[in-house]
N, C-alpha and C positions, 0 to 999 in steps of 0.2 A: 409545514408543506414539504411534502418529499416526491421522492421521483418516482413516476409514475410506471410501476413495476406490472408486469405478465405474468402473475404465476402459474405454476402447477407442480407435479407431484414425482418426484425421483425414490430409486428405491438405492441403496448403498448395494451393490453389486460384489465390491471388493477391498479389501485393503490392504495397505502397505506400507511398510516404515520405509520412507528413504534413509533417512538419519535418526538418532535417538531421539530428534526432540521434532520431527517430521513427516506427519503420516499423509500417502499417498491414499484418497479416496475414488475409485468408481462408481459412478452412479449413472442409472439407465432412468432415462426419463420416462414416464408413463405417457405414452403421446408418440409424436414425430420429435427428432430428436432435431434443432434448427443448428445449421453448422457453424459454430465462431469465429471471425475471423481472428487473426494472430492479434493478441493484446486483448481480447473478450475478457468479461469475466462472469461468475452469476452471482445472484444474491440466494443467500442460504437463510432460512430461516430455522433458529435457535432459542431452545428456553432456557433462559437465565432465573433461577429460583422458581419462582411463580408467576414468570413476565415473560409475554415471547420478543423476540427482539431480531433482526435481523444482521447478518453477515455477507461481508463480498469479498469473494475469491476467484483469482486469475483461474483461468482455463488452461491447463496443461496438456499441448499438442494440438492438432486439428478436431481429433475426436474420431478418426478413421474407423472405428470400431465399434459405433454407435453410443458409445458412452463419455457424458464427462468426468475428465477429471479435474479434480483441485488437489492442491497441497498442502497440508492446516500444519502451519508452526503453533505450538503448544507453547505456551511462554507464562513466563512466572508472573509477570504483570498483568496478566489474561483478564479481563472484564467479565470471562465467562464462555464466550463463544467457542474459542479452540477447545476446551475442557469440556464442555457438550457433545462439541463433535467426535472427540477420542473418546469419545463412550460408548459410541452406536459402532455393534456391529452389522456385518452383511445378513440382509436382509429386513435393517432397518429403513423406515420409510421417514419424508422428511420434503418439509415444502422448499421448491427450489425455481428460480425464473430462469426464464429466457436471456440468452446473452445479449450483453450490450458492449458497447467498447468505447473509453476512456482513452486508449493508446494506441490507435490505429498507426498500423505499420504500413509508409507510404512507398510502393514500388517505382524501379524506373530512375533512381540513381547510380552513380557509378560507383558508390563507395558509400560504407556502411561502418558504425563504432558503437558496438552494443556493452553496455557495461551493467553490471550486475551486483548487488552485493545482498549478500545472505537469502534470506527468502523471495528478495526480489528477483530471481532467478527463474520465477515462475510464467512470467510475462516474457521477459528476455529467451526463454527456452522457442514459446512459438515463434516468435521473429526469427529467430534463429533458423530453424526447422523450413520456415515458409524462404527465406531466404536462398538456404540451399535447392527448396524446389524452383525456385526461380533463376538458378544460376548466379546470382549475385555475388558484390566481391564487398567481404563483412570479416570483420575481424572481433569475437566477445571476448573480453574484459571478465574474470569472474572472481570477484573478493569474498573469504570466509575466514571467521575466526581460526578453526583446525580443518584440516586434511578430514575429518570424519563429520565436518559441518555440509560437506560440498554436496547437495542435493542434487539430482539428477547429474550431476560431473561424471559418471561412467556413458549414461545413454546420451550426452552430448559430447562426447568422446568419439566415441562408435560414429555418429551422424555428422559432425562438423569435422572431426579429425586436428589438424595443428593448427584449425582457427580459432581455436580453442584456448586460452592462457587464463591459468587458477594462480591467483594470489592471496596464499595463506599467511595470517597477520600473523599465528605463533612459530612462525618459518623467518618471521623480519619483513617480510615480503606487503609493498606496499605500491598502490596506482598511481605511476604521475601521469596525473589526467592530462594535465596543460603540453605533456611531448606527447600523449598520445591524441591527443586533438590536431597536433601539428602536422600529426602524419595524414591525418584522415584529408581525402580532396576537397577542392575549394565547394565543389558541387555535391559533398557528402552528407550523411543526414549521422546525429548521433542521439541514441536514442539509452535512456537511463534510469535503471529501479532501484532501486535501494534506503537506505534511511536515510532520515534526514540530512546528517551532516556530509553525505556523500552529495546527496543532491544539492546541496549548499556548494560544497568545491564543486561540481563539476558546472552549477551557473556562472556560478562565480570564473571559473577557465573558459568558458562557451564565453563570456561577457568580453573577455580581456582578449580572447582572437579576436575581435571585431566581426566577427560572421554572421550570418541573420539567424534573427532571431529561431526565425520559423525553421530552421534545420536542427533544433534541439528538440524531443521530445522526451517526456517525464513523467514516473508515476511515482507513488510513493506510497506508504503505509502507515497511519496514524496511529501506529503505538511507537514510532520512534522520536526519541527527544534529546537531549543533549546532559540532562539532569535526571536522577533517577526518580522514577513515578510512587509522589507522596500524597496522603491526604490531605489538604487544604477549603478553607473556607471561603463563598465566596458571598459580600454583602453588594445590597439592593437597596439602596436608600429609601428611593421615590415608592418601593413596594414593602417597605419594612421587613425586610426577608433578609434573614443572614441563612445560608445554604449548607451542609458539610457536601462536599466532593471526597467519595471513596478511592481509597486508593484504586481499585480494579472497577472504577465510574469514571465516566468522560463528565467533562463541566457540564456540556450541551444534556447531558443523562439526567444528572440533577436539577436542575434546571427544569428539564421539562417533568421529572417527579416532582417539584416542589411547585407547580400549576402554572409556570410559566411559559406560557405560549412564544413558542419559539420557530422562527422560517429555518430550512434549511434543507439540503437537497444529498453530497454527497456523502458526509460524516467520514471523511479520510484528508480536510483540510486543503482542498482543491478549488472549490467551487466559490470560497468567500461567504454565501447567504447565512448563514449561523455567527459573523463577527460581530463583536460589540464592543461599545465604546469602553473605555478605561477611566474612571475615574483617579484609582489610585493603587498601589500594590504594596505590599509588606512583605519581600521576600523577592524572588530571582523570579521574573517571567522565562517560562522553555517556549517558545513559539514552534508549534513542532508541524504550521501548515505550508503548503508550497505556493498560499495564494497572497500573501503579502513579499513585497520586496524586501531586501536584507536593512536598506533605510526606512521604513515603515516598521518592520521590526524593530528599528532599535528606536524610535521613536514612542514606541510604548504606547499608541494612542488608541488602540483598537486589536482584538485577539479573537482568531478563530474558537468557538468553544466548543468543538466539538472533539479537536484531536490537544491543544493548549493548555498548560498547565502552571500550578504554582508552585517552585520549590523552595519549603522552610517559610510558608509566613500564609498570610490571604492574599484577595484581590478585591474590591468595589469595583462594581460595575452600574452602569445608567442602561436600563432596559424599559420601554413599552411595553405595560401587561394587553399582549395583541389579544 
């Protein structure tokens, strides 16, 4: 069961490296173009070998221009999808939906704490942007590996000006979330992309201010994990099925190659409908989704399988052949 997508047909307009491993795409819809709001994203659809397969990628900017854009990190653990997309040039054609949004960005607070890290900058840029047009008083957070990882860090420069602070990891340069929480107002909303173990600290700092809940918002990326992304095995007892997981395959991928009828809506570790029960593990579970708690993680009793992984061993798992 997945979410119930709009398609139609975009044509690659233009391209552009941000970074060496970051290529900026425009693309002009064949149609009316419908306007996203800040935190939008679309789904891109992609063929991986001989299988189409789809992708979701943040909307970068309003779109003032009639076209969107996306950002596609190219990455060595790639599944496929980024490696597809860095192949089509302009005036390639390519099925893409209608915006939806996961991270709606809520006006009409006093104070604002945008944080970013690596690719998640891509989400964080429209808030940004839509912020300034609304006068708002926001301060972004923006962490990257090097000075030459910083993706859009010139044209949000130009636009936000010294609301702006880049912290580069090969500089020493590191976020303390929990004093930049302190600063943000009692009535401030903080809103945060990045991988995993960022959005792990910054729950984690949001939990220990005692603030509400609902003034954090979060999105994340399901290729980020805490361990590095290995082949492992995953067995099925009640279905006799012992499974391999490829290295550049999600659990939830093998799985549903290997005839297993599987529910599930978001495939980035959000939603929860894809988790299943845990029998037992032979090696380090990565829990790499943002929809269990960090005690339910460590509890071991049930794992996202769509973005969740096993490093250095298998997993048994109990599933319904639905």
């Amino acid at each position: 069961m997945a979410e119930r997508i709009e398609w139609g047909e975009g044509v690659v307009r233009a391209t552009r490296d941000l970074t060496a491993d970051i290529r900026l795409f425009e693309i002009a819809p064949q149609g009316r173009l419908i306007p996203p709001s800040p935190g939008s994203h679309i789904n891109v659809g992609v063929r991986i070998g001989d299988r189409s397969d789809v992708r979701c990628y943040s909307i970068v900017g309003p779109c003032a221009d009639g076209l969107y854009h996306i950002a596609v990190k190219r990455l060595q653990n790639s599944r496929g999808g980024s490696a597809y997309l860095w192949r089509l040039a302009p005036g390639a054609r390519l099925s893409i939906s209608a915006p939806s949004n996961h991270f709606e960005l809520g006006l009409g607070r006093p104070d604002y704490l945008l944080l970013a890290g690596g690719i998640g900058i891509t989400p964080i840029y429209s808030h940004a942007l839509a912020l300034v047009r609304a006068g708002a008083n926001f301060r972004l957070l923006y962490a990257c590996h090097g000075r030459g990882d910083a993706a859009l860090a010139p044209e949000l420069a130009r636009e936000i000006g010294d609301r702006l602070q880049l912290f580069v990891v090969e500089d020493g340069a590191r976020v303390d979330i929990a004093a930049e929480i302190a600063r943000l107002d009692p009535d401030g909303e903080f809103y945060v992309c990045g991988p995993i173990g960022m959005l792990e600290d910054a729950k984690r700092a949001w939990r220990d201010s005692g603030r509400p809940i609902d003034q954090l918002r979060f999105e994340t990326f399901g290729n980020s994990g805490r361990r590095p992304q290995v082949a492992f095995t995953a067995h099925i007892p009640r279905l006799g099925k012992a499974i391999s997981v490829g290295v550049n395959q999600s659990l939830l991928e093998a799985l549903e190659a290997a005839g297993v009828d599987m529910i599930y809506d978001c495939r980035r570790g959000e939603c929860g409908l894809c988790a299943l029960p845990i029998l037992s593990v032979d090696g380090e579970l990565d829990h790499r989704d943002v929809f269990f708690s960090e005690a339910e993680k460590a509890a071991n009793a049930k794992l996202c399988t769509c973005v969740s992984r096993v490093y250095g061993g298998s997993i048994t798992l109990d599933t319904a052949d639905r």
